[in-house]
N, C-alpha and C positions, 0 to 999 in steps of 0.2 A: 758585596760586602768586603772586597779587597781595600778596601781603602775607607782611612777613617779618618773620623773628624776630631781623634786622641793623638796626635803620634806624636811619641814621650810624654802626655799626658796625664796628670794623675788627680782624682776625685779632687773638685774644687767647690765650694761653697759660695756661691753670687752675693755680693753684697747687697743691703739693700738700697744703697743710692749708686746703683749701678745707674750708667748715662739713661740705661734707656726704662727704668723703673725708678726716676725720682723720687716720686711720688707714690707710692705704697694705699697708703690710706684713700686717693684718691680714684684711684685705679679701683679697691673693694667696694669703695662706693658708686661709684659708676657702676658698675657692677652690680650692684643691687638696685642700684635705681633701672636698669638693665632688665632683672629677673621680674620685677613687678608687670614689665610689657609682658614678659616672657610667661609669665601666670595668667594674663588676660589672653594672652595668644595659643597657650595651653588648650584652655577652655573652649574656645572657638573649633581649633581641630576637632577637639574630641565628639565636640556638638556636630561636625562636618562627620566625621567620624561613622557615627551613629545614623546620622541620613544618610549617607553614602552605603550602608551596612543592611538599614532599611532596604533603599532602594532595591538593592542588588539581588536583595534576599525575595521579593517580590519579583522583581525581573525573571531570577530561575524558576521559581515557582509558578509564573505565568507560563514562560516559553515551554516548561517542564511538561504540565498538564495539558496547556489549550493550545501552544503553537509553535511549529518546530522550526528552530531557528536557522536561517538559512545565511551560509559565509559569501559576503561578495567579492567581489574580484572587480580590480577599474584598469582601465587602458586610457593614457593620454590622447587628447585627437589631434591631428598635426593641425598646426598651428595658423591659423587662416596669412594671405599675404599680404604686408603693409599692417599688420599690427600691433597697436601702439603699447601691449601692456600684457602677456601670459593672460589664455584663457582662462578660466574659471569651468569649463565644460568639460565632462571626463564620460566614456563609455562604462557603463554596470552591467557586470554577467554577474552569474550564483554558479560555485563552485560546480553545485551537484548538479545545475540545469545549466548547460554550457549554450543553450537555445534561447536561454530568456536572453535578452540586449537592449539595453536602452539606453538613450543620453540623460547626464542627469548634472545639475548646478552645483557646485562644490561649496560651500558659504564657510568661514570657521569667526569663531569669538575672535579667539587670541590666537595667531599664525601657530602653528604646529601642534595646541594643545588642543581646543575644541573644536570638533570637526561635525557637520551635516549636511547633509545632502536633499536635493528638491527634485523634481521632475521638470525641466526647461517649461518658462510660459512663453506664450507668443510673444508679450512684451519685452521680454528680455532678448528677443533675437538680435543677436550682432551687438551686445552692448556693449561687450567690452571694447571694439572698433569703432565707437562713434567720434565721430571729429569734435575736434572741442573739449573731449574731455580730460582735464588736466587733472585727475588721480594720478600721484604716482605708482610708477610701478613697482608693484610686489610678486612675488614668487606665490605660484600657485599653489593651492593648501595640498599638504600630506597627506596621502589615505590609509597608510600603510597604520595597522594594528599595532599600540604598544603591550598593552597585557597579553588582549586575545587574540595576538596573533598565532595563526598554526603554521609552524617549523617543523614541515615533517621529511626527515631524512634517513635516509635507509642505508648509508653507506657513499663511497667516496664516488662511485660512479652512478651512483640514482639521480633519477632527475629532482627538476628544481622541486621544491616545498610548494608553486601555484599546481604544478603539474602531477603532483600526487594526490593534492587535494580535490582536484577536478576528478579524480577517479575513484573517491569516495560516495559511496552514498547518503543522502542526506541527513539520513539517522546517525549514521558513522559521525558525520560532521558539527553533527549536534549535540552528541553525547562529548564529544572534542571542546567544542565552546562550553556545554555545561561542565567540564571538568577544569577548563580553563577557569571559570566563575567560580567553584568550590574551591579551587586554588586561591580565586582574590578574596573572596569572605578568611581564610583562616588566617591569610597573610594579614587584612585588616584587624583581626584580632590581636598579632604580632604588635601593627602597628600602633594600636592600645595600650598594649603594656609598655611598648618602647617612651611615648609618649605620658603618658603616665608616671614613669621611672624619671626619679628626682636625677639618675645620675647620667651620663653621656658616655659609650664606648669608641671610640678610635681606634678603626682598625687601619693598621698599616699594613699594606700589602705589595705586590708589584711582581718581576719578573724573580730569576736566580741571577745572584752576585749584584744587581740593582745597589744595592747599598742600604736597605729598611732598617739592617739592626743598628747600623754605624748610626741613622738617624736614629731611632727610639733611645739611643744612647747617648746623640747630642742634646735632645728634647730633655733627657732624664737629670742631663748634667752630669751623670758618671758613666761608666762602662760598667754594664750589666747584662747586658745581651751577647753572646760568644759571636767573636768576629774571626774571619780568617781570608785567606784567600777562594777559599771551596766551600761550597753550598752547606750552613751547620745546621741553620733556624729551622728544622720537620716537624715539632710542635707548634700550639699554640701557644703564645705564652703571652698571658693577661696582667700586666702591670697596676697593680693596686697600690693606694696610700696607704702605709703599715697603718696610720690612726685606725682602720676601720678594726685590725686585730691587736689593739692596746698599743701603738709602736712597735713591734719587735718585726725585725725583718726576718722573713722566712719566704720556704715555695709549700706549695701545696699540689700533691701531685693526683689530679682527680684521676677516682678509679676507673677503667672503660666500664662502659657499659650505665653508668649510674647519672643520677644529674647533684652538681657540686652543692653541699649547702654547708656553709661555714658554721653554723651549730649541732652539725651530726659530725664528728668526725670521721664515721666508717664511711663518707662518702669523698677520703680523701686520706693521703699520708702525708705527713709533716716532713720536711728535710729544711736544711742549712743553706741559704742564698749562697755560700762560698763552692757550692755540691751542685750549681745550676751549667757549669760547663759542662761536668761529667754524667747530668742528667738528660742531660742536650743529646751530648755524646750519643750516649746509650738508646735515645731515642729516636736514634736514625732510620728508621723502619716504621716506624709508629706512626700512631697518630691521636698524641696523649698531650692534654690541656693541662698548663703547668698557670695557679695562678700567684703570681712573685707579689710580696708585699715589701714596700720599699716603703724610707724613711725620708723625707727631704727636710732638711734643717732650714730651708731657706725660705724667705718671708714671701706671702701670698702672690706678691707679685710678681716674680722669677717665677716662682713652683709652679709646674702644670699639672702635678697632682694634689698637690696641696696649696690649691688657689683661694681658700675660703670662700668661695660662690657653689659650684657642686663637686659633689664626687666625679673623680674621672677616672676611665681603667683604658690603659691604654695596649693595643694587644700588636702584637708583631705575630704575622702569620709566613706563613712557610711559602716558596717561592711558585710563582702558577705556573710554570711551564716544568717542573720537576716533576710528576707523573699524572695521570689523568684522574689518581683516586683523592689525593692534595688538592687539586686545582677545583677540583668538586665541591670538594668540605672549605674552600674556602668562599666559592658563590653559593655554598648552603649558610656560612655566617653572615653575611652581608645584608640577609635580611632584618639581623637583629642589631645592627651598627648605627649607629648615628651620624657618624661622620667615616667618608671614608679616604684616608691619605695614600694616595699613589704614589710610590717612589721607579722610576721610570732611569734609565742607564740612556743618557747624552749618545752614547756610541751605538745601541742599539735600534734607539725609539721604540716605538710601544711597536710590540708584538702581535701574531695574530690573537695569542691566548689574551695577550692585555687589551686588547680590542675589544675584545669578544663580552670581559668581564667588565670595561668598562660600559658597554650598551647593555647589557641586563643593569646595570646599576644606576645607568641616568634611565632606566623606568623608571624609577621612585627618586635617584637622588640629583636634581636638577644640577647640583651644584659640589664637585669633587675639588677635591686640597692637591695638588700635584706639584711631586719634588723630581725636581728634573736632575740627577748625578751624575756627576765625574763632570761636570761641564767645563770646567778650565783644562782639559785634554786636549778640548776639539779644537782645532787649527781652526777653521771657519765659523767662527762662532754664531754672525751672524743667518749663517744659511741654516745653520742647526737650529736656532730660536727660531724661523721661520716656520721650517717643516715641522716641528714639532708643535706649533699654535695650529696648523693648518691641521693637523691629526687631532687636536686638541678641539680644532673647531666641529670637524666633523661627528666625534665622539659626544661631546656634550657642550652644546651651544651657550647655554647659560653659565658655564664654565669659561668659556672663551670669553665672553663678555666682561666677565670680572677676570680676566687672566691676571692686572695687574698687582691683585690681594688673595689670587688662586691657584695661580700658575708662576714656581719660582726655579730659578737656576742659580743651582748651588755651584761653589768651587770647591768644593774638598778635596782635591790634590793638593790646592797652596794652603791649608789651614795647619797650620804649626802652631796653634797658640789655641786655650781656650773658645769654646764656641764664641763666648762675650764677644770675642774678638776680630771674629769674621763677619763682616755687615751682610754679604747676602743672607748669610746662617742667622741674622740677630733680625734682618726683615721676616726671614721666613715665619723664625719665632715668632715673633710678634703678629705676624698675621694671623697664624695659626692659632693664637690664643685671644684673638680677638673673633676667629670667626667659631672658635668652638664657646669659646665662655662670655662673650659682651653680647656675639650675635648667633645668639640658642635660638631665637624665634625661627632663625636662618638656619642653620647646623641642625639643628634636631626637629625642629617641626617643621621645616618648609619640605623634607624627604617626604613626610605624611602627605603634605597637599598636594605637592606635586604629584605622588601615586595616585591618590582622588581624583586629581583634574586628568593623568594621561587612561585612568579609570573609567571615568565619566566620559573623554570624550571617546573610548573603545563604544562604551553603550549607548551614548548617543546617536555614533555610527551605525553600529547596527539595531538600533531605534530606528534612526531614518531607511536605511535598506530593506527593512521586515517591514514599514507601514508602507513604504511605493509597491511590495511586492502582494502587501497586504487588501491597498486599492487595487491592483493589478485582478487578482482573483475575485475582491468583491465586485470588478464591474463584467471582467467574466461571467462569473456566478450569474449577474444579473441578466445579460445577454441571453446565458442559456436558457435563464427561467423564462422569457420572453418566447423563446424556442418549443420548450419542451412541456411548457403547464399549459398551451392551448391545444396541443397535439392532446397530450393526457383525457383532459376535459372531451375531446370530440370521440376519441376512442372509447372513452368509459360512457357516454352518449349510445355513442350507437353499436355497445354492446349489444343492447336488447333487443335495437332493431335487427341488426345479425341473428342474436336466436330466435325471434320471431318468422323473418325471412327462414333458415333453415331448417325451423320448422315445417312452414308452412309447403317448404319443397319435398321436404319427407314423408309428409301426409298426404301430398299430389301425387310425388313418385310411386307411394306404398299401394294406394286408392287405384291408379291408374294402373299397374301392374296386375293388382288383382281384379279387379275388373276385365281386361283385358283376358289375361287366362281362364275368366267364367263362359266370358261369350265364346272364345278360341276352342276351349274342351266340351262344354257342354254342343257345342255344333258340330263338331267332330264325332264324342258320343251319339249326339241323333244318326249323322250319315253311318255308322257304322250298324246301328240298331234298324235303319233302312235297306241294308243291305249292299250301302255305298259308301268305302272307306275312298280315305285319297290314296291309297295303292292300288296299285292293279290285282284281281285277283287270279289266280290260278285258273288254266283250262280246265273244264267238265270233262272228265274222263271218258263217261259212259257209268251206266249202274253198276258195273265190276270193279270200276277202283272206287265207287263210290262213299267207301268209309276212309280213305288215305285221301283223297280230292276235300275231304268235309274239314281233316285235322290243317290239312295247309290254308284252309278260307280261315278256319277259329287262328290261326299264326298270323296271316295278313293283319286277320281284322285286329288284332292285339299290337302289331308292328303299327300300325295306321295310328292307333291311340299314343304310343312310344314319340312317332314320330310329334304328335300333336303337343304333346311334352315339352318339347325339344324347340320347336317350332315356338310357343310361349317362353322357353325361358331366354330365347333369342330376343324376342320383344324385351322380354323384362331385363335385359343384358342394357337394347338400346335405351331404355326408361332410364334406366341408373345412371348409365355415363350423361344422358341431359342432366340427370339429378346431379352428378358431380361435378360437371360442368356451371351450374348454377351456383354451386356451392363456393364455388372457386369462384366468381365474379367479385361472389356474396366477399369474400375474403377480398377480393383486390379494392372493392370499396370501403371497407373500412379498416384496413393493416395500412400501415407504413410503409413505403417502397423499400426503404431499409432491412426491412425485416425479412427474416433468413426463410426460402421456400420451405415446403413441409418436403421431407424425405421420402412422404407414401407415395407409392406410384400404383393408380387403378390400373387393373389387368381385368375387362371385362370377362375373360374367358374362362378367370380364376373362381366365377360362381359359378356355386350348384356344384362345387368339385367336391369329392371327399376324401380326397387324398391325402394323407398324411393321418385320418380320423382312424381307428381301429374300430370305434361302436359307431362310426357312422356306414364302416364301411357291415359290421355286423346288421346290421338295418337293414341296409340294403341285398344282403343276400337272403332276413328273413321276410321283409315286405318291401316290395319294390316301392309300394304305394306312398310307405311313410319314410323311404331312403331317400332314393334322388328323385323318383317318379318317374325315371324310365326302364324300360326292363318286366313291359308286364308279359311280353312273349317270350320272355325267359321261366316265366313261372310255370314249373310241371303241373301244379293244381289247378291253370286255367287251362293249360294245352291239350286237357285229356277230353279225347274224342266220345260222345255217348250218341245212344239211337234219337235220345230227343234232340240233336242237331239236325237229323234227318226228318224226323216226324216228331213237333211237337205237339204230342195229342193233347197235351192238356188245354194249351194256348189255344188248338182249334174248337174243343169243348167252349173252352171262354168266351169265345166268338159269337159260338150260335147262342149258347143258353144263359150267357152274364149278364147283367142289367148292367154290372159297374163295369164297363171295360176303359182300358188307356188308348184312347185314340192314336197317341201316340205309338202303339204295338199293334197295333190293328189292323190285317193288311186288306187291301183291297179284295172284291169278288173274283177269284177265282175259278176255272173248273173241280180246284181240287173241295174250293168250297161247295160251289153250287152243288157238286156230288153227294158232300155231305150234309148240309143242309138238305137238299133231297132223299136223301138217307133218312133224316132225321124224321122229315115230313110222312114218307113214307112208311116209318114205324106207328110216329102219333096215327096216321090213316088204321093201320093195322090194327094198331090197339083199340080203338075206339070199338073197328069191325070185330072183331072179336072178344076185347071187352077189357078192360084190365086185369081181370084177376088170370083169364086164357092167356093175355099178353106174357103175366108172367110166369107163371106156367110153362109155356111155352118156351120161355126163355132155360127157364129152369131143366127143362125138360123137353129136350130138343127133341127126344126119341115121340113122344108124346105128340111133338105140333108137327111134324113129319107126317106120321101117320093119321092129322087130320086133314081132311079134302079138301079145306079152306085154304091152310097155311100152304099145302102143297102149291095151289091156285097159286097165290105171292110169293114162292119162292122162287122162280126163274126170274120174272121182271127184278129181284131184289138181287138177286148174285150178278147179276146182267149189268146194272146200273152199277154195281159195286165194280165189275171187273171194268168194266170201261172206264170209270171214273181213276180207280186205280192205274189204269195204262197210261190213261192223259196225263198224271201224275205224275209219274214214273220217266215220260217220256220227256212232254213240254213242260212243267209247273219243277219240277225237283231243283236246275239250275240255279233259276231267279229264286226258287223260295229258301234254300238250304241257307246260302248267307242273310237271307233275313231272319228266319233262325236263330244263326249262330250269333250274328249280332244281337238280336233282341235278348238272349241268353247272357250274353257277356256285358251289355248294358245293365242287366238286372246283379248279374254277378261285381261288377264293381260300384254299383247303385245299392248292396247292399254289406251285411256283416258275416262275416264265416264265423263257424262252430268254435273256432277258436279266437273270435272279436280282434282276430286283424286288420279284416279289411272295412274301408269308411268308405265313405262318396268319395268317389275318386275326384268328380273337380272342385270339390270345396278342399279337398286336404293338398292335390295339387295347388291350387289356389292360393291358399294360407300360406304354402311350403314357397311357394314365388314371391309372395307378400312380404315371407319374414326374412329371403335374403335381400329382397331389395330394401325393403328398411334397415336390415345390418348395413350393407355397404354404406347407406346415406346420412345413417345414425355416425358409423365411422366417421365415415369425413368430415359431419359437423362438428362432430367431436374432435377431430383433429384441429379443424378450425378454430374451434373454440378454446382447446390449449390456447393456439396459437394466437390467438385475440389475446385471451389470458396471460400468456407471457409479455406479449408485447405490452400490454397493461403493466404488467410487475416491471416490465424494466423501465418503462417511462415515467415510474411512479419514483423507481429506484434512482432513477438522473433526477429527475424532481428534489426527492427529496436529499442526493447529496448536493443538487447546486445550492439548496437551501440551508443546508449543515455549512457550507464552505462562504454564502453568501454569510451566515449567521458568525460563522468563526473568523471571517474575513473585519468583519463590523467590529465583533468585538473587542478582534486585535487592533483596527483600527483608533476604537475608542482610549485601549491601554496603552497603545502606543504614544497615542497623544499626551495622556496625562502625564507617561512617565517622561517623556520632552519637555512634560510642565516641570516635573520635579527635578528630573535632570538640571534644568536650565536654573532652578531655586538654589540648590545646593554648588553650584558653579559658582555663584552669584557670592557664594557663603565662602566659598573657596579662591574667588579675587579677592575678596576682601584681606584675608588672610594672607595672600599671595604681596599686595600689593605694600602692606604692612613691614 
């Protein structure tokens, strides 16, 4: 702003057959034959507008609810050798899946604006290299994001923006794109009113000391704007036609904090345009919107605010490189601009900050006004017009293309005379009010379509990205289901045959177990009731130790049954492990190799234990029988010694005179028998000779049959026979018969119930007791099996049914995706037109 386009200048009024405004009337008329396009062209945006608005609004909604949107990333592929034209071929990763990779066809409408992408066909191999083919050559299409791109920077030394985005997760990156998309719907709102609004803003901006106010002040025709050597412009300041507040030139100084409305006054204080230096001044810290109403006397033609076509407010903004909170508020106005005039310092060129603001701005404004100052300083003038189009070009393309009616170089060093005066200053005018007021279709609504189409072709992009990634999973999906719905099927099959099979083992193992310990204990029981256990039993003492010789045979014989115990539940040890051996086959044919082994490990030795039981082990100290089953020569109530192990007189009663006897108890003819059957014989002899009733008598009355000379006669042969009988007895018979005995004693003793209905059959409750551990163990492990069938079932149901969720959501995205590439491509179609217009 050191230098201006007044020096010794003072407020001059343009005549109206000024050279280059003859024609006045001709000029308004143009002009409105101008604004009638400019109505029809209106309409059309806003129609784009509102499909574009649609769209988008469905788009989020879609990816919101049904499919999460994934950011891609492309690498160039080096370039094949002898190629006659830029590939079209680019590598596709996804931010959050750094493993996905694929080649993919780049195709676009219009170079840089519409952009999609294909999956490579066969046919297309090598075609950009075919001989013959005389296309010319074009530069490969851009993939780089205009809206939705994510710029994420963490500071001066963080890595790049691909490189942080790749360390997001998916959701992260999608809630990023959907915030990006809330961002474009409200801006289209923006875009609405902008559109809409009969009138057009100009904002002029650029670096510090650039020179903006010197221009807004050649533009205005007067000096209004504070100029000096050093940076003054820190407000906004909105130049208005006084007509719009009756003519009277004023400022109006809006309050912070409020939004301006010219019929409230409390949302503003009035002051004196001659008071706009010293509000300037004062406002060097601020960041307060000053809007100035200015009067211009001069006829439509000159006047740029008072054109009679539209209202126009022309705003001078504060310089971008003077602090970072300025430079903010000035790319937060830009959205609401219509037109935006860059005024750019010859000696500087654009900056990085003017860079920076110039690319957010050709997102939406294809087409910027740039005044290039101080240019009659530069010594080389030619190398400085160069560099500066080339910066120009790379900044906004469609800008360079019109540079000749876009891009002007001013000399305001040499301008000593009225602006009239200076012909670069009198083209610039002129273009500038021909690209703001003749060509509004251009200036004001071509910013709209242009955000549309670099809009449209962000969603189309990632349209095409999400529907390759979309078939990608739906033919996965399908693969797996190929996979995993005929495993499903053959497992949920022969479920049953599995629990039939381990059934059928549990009933054989349980069956064969107890069977097995009936025949095992009940034979054992016999040899023991015979007088022949499978232990050895103790030597015969002689008839002096003969009641200690009798307790250690009753011990044997009860060790011998212990043993027998022991001996079955060894059997039924090896029955189970074949049972779980089986069990386990049963599982290998119908599980998945896949599937994770069971964690139980059988420990044969671990049955029949009762370790860790406190009332199993209470069991077992009060009935061996119904504890573990061994342990019956541990019982003091079996071990106690009586005379009937020595002489069971009753048993030999049963003998001679039972009709029902157990052959099984029965022992063979002995002397001790014969004795007494001859005993017996020889009493019936007696009683007959003497009679019955002498018989008993006799018996009764021993003194009695003594002293008759009968009984006397029979008493020698009868003691005779007795003692002899008794010696044989005592001598040869006592050995062999005491543990038959004691056995047949101890058979009937665990063959029946004690007084206190503890004791059962020993081998049916043996029996059962072998039965019900070996059904436990078999019942276990098909139960474990059968989880494990069971889970395997649930989780192949569980892949099933999400390949089918991901097959189903794959589809459906595929089907949205298509359509909105339909509608995408309708609304483009609405937006060349526009464009082309």
């Amino acid at each position: 702003m050191s230098q201006s386009y007044f020096q010794g200048y003072s407020p001059v009024v343009f005549p109206a057959s000024s050279p280059c405004y003859s024609e006045p009337a001709q000029f308004v008329k143009e002009s409105m034959q101008g604004e009638d396009v400019y109505v029809e062209m209106r309409d059309k945006v806003l129609s784009v507008l509102d499909s574009t608005k649609s769209l988008l609004g469905d788009f989020r909604s879609f990816t919101k609810d049904h499919w999460v949107l994934s950011y891609p990333m492309f690498e160039d592929q080096p370039q094949p050798s002898g190629a006659r034209r830029p590939t079209s071929r680019r590598s596709l990763s996804i931010a959050d899946d750094p493993s996905f990779r694929t080649n993919v066809v780049v195709s676009s409408v219009r170079e840089g604006l519409v952009r999609s992408i294909t999956l490579p066909d066969v046919s297309e191999k090598d075609e950009e290299d075919t001989p013959g083919d005389e296309t010319p050559e074009q530069p490969p299409a851009s993939l780089d994001f205009n809206v939705f791109r994510l710029d994420l920077k963490l500071g001066a030394h963080s890595s790049s923006p691909a490189t942080l985005v790749t360390q997001l997760e998916k959701s992260s990156i999608a809630k990023l794109i959907d915030e990006r998309i809330g961002t474009a719907l409200c801006h289209m709102d923006k875009l609405r009113a902008r559109v809409e609004d009969t009138s057009s803003k100009v904002l002029v901006t650029g670096d510090l000391n650039a020179g903006k106010s010197t221009f807004v002040n050649a533009i205005l025709g007067r000096p209004v704007m504070p100029v000096d050597q050093q940076p003054c412009t820190t407000a906004f300041c909105e130049v208005h036609d006084a007509a719009e507040i009756g003519g009277a030139e004023e400022v109006h100084i809006v309050k912070e904090g409020v939004t301006y409305d010219l019929s409230d006054e409390s949302t503003f204080t009035r002051s004196s345009l001659s008071d706009l230096d010293d509000i300037v001044s004062e406002n060097e810290n601020g960041q307060q919107i000053l809007k100035v109403y200015l009067a211009d006397p001069r006829s439509p033609a000159p006047s740029f605010l008072h054109n009679g076509v539209v209202d126009i407010s022309l705003i001078d903004a504060p310089g971008l490189n003077r602090d970072s909170v300025k430079t903010t508020a000035v790319f937060a106005r830009q959205e609401e601009i219509d037109v935006v005039v860059f005024v750019v310092s010859a000696e500087n060129h654009f900056t990085l900050s003017a860079q920076e603001f110039l690319k957010t701005a050709s997102n939406e404004k294809a087409y910027l006004f740039i005044v290039v100052n101080k240019f009659e300083g530069i010594r080389d003038k030619k190398k400085c017009r160069r560099l500066i189009l080339e910066q120009v070009k790379a900044l906004s393309p469609r800008t360079y293309e019109d540079a000749k009616d876009l891009v002007h170089f001013v000399d305001s060093s040499s301008t000593t005379s009225p602006p009239s005066g200076d012909e670069s200053f009198k083209n610039l005018e002129s273009a500038l009010r021909t690209f703001v007021l003749t060509k509004r279709a251009k200036s004001k609504l071509q910013p709209a379509s242009t955000y549309i189409t670099r809009l449209l072709s962000d969603v189309n992009l990632l349209v095409s990205v999400n529907t390759i990634l979309a078939q990608s999973e739906a033919t996965k999906a399908e693969e797996d289901l190929k996979k995993s719905r005929p495993l499903l099927e053959k497992i949920t099959k022969g479920r049953e045959v599995a629990d039939e099979s381990m059934e059928a083992v549990e009933e054989a193992g349980t069956g064969t177990a107890i069977a097995n310990a009936k025949v095992k204990l009940s034979e054992a029981l016999e040899n023991v009731a015979r007088g022949t256990p499978s232990v050895q039993l103790p030597t015969y003492p002689g008839l002096l130790g003969i009641w200690q010789w009798a307790g250690e045979v009753r011990r044997a014989m009860l060790c011998s049954l212990d043993l027998a115990v022991k001996l079955v539940e060894d059997d039924a040890r090896v029955i189970t492990t074949d049972g779980v051996h089986c069990i386990e086959k049963i599982g290998e044919e119908h599980l998945h190799e896949d599937v994770a082994k069971s964690k139980r490990v059988f420990i044969p030795e671990a049955m029949f234990s009762t370790r860790g039981s406190k009332n199993a082990r209470r069991r077992s100290s009060n009935n061996a029988i119904t504890g573990v089953g061994i342990g019956l020569s541990q019982r003091p109530d079996l071990l106690n010694t009586t005379f009937h192990d020595i002489y069971d007189f009753h048993h030999q009663f049963a003998v001679v005179f039972s009709d029902e006897k157990d052959l099984s108890t029965v022992d063979s003819p002995t002397a001790l028998g014969v004795a007494s059957v001859g005993l017996g014989a020889l009493t019936m002899i007696g009683g007959q000779a003497l009679g019955v009733r002498g018989l008993v008598e006799g018996v009764v009355r021993v003194t009695d049959l003594l002293s008759n000379e009968t009984a006397r006669k029979w008493v020698a042969p009868v003691v005779g026979a007795v003692t002899i009988g008794m010696t044989w007895y005592f001598i040869l018979e006592l050995p062999s018969t005491v543990p038959r005995t004691i056995g047949r004693r101890i058979k009937k003793s665990v063959k029946g119930t004690s007084a206190l209905g503890e004791l059962e059959d020993w081998v049916e409750v043996n029996a059962g007791r072998v039965g019900r551990e070996t059904r436990k163990v078999l019942r276990l492990a098909a139960w474990d099996l059968k989880q494990r069938i069971a889970t395997d079932i649930d989780e192949r149901a569980k892949e099933v049914k999400a390949a089918e969720d991901v097959e189903r959501k794959s589809k459906r995205a595929l089907d949205w995706f298509g359509k909105a590439k339909e509608r995408t491509g309708q609304v483009l179609e609405q937006v060349q037109d526009v464009l082309a217009a």
